[in-house]
Structures are given as structure tokens and as C-alpha cells.
N, C-alpha and C positions, 0 to 999 in steps of 0.2 A: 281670313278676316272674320269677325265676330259677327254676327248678325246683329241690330238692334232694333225691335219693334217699341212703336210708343202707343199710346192708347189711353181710352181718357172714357169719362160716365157721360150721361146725356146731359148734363148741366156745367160738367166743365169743372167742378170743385175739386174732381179728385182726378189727377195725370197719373200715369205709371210709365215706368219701361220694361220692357225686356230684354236681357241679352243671351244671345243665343240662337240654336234652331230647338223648331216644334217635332217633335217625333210627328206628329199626321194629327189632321183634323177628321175630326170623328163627330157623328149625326146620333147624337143620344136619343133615342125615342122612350125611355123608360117614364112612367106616371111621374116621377117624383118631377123632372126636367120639363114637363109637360105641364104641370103646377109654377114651374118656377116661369117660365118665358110664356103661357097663356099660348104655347102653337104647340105644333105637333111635336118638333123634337129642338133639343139645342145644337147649336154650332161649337165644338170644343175645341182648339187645338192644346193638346197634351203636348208636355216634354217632361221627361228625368234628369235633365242636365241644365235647363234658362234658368238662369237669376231673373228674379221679378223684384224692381225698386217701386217705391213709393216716392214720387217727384212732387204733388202737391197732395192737401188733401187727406193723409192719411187718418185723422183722425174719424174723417166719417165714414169709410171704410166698417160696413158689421159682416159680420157672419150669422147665420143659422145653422144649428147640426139638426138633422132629424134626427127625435130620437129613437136609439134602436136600430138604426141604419147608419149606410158610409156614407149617405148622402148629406154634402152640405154647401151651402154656397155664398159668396161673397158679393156683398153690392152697397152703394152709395147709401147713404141714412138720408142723403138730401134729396133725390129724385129715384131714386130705386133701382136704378139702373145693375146690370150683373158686373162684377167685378171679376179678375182673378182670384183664385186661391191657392193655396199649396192644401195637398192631399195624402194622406197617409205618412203621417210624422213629420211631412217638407220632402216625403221623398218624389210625388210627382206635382206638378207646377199644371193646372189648365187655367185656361185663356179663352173668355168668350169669344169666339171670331169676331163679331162685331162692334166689340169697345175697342178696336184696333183702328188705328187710323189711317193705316194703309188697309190694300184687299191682300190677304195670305198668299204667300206666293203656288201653296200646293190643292190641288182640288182635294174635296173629303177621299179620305182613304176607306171611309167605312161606314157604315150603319150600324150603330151597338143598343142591345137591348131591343128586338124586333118583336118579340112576345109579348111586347106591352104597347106596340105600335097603336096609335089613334085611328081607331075603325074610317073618319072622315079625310084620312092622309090616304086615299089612294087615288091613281091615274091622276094626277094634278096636272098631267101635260094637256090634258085634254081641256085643261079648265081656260075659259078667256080670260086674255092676258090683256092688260092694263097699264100704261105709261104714269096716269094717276087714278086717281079715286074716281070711279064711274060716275054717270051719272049728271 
């Protein structure tokens, strides 16, 4: 049986699906990802094989390429939120783990790009933990 994840931006204009499995979710910590999400690394789940539909919404659906690089990323025009993209001609498909509206069924498989790791992302376990906003 086919997988089908669904997933949606923070304002709800633009829905998607996915059908299929994720090869693995991957912890991007490279500047450019670090730029795009304002923390230290993104949540991606990659696959070579999901179809990604566009259910509403698509028309506000942008992109950006950097230029000069492979890096580029998709997100809402209406609240900015990150979207899927297809990468490298449609050959790989990522998927912000959190525009997913279920939680991914596989823990991160990996940390990629750790050379450009954010100096203030370390020992986080140590840091106090919070149910909400302190304070």
C-alpha cells in the first residue's frame, strides 16, 4: 500500500500531498538552511520516488534559487511558510518535516552539512526545557 502524507503552510492557503515513502529525514545545518528557517538547521525529508500534488493553493506556491548554488526553496507568498520542492530536474522531491500534518514516521537519519554548523547549536540537552514560553 502507497503511503500518503498531506501537509499544508501556516495559513492554510496552500494544502499538498504526498504519495509515497521518504528515503530519510535529514538535519540540514548548512548557512544557506540557516537563513531560510532563522534556527540552526532544517528538518528535510528527501525521496527519489514521492509524487508531490498540489490540493489547494498552488498558485502561491514561489520559489527562490540562490544564485550560483543548488540551493533553493519553496514556500507560501501568503505567510512564508517553507513548502516542498523538487530538486535537481524533479529528480529528488524534499519535504519540510514540519508543513506535514502528521509527525514522520522515521527519526532523522542524519546531520548533513556539519561544517557550517551554528557555533550556538551545541549541548542543547543541557539547555531548560519549557512546556511554553517562559516567563
Amino acid at each position: 500500500m502507497t503511503k500518503l502524507h498531506s501537509g499544508s503552510c501556516l495559513c492554510g492557503s496552500v494544502e499538498f500531498t504526498v504519495e509515497g515513502d521518504f528515503d530519510g529525514l535529514f538535519l540540514c545545518h548548512c548557512t544557506s538552511c540557516q537563513k531560510d528557517t532563522g534556527s540552526a538547521y532544517a528538518a528535510i525529508l528527501a525521496s527519489s520516488s514521492a509524487k508531490l500534488n498540489w490540493q489547494t493553493g498552488a498558485k502561491d506556491v514561489a520559489t527562490y534559487t540562490l544564485p550560483d548554488k543548488s540551493h533553493a526553496r519553496s514556500f507560501c507568498a501568503q505567510c512564508g511558510s517553507a513548502l516542498p520542492i523538487l530538486k535537481h530536474e524533479g529528480a529528488l522531491l524534499t519535504v519540510p518535516a514540519g508543513s506535514l500534518k502528521e509527525n514522520p514516521e522515521a527519526p532523522p537519519v542524519g546531520h548533513i552539512f556539519m561544517a557550517e554548523k551554528a557555533g550556538w547549536d551545541e549541548k542543547l540537552e543541557d539547555v531548560p526545557k519549557y512546556d511554553a514560553f517562559p516567563g
